[in-house]
N, C-alpha and C positions, 0 to 999 in steps of 0.2 A: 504494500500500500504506500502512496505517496507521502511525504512528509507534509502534513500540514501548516507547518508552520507560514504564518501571516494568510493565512486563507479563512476569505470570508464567507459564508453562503447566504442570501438575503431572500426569503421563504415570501413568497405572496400568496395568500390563499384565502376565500371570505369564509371557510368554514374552520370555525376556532378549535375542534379535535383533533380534526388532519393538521390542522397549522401547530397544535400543540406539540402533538405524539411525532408527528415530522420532524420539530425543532430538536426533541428531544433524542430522535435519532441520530440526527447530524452532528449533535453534540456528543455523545458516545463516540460518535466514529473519529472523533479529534479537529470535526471543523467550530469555528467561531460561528455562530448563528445571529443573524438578526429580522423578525418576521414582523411583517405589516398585512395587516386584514383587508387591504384594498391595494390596486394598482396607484392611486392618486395618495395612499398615504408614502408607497414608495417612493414614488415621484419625489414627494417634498423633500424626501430624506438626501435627496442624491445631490444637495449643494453640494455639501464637503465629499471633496474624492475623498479615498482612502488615504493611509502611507506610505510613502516609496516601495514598494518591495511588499504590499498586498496583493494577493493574488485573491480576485471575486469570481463569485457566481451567480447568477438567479435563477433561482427555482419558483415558478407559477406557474396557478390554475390556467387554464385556457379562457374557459365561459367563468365570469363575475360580473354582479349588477354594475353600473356606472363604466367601469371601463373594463373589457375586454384583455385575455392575455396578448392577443394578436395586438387591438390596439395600443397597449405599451409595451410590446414591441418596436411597431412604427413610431412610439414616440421616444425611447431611447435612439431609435437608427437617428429621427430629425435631428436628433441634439448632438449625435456625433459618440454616443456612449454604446461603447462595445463591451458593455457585460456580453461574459458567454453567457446564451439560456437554454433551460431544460423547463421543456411544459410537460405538466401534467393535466390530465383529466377523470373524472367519472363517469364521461358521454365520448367512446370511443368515435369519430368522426373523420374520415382518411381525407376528403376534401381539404378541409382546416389542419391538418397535420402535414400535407404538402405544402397548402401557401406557407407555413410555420416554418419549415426547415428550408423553402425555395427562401425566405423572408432571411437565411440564416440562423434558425433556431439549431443548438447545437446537439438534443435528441426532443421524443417527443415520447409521454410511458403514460399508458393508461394505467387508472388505479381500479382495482387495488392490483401492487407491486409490489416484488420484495424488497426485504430492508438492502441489499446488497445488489438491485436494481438501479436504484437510486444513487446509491454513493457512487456504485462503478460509473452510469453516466458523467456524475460531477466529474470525478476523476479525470475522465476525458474529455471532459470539457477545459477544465484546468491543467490539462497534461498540452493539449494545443494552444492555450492562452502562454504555457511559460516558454512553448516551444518555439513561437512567432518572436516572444521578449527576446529569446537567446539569437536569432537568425538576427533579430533588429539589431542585436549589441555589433555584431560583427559589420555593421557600415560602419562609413566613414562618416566623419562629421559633414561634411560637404554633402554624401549621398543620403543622409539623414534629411538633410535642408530640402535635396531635388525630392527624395520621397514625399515630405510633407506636402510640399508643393504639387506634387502629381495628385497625393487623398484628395487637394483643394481644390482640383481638377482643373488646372490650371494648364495653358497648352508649353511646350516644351520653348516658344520663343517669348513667354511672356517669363517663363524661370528665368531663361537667361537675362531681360532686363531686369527683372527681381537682384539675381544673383550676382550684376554682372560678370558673368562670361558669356562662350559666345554658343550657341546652340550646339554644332560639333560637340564642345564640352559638356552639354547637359543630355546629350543622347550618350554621351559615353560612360556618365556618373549611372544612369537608366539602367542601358546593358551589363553594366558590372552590377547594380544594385541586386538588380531581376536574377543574375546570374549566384549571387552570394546568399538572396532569400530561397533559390530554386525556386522559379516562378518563371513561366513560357509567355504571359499574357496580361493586361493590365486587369481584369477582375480577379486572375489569383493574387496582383499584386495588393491591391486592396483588403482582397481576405487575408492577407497576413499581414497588411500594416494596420487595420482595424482590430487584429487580434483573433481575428478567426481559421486563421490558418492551420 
């Protein structure tokens, strides 16, 4: 099992048993727990990022009154926040479980599941989150900057006036970046600088 240390799991779910006996799971297995009974109470939570060197995850319902797990989804993707996710549900449903994972959800478990269902998803959830951290450590500072600037989707001759150099140089910081993430295409490159890799 993975070292937990600095890993957080953040439980959304509007039914307060599952959200309990859940937390209390996650707790046993050695993760930090913290659970909100709505998507919007989540939300409010997510000013303060973590600590340097936290490694998160969210675990939510799918269907909840007021907002939706799909829609806070799409409302973390708007703000640019790449928690890995794992939905759960009590209404198996494979339509919503495609948009889920096409959306980047990073599994999707019907309940009831086992206790060792769950954890192994996080696992893997946060085994890709540290994997992209390590791939990103090994840019350059320069290819760090042209990365950024590609997530902001920015075209390759407005980096170079950003950066000043001159395009040549910013297609070359690209192909060594893309070459050091192992990434063939600008949507794996995204899924690994967002963290989904």
């Amino acid at each position: 099992m993975p070292d937990h240390a600095a890993t957080r799991v953040h439980l959304v779910d509007d039914n307060d048993g599952f959200r309990e006996s859940t937390a209390w799971l996650l707790e046993t297995a050695g993760f930090e727990v913290e659970s909100y009974p709505s998507a919007g109470a989540f939300l409010e939570s997510r000013g303060e990022r973590p600590p340097p060197g936290t490694v998160e995850c969210l675990v939510s319902d799918i269907r909840m009154p007021q907002m939706s797990g799909v829609q806070l989804q799409e409302e973390l993707r708007r703000r640019g926040d790449a928690i890995p996710l794992v939905f759960v549900t009590a209404h198996g449903d494979v339509p919503l479980a495609v948009e889920a994972m096409r959306k980047g959800a990073a599994n999707f478990l019907e309940k009831p599941f086992g206790d060792e269902v769950l954890v192994d998803a996080i696992n893997a959830a946060l085994a890709r989150v540290r994997g992209a951290s390590e791939a990103l450590a090994r840019l350059s500072p320069r290819e760090r900057q042209v990365l950024d600037l590609v997530v902001a989707s920015k075209p390759n001759k407005i980096i170079a006036d950003i950066l000043g150099i001159s395009i040549k140089t910013v297609e070359l910081h690209r192909a060594n970046m893309m070459n050091k993430l192992g990434v063939r295409s600008l949507p794996d490159l995204m899924k690994v600088a967002l963290g989904h890799g």
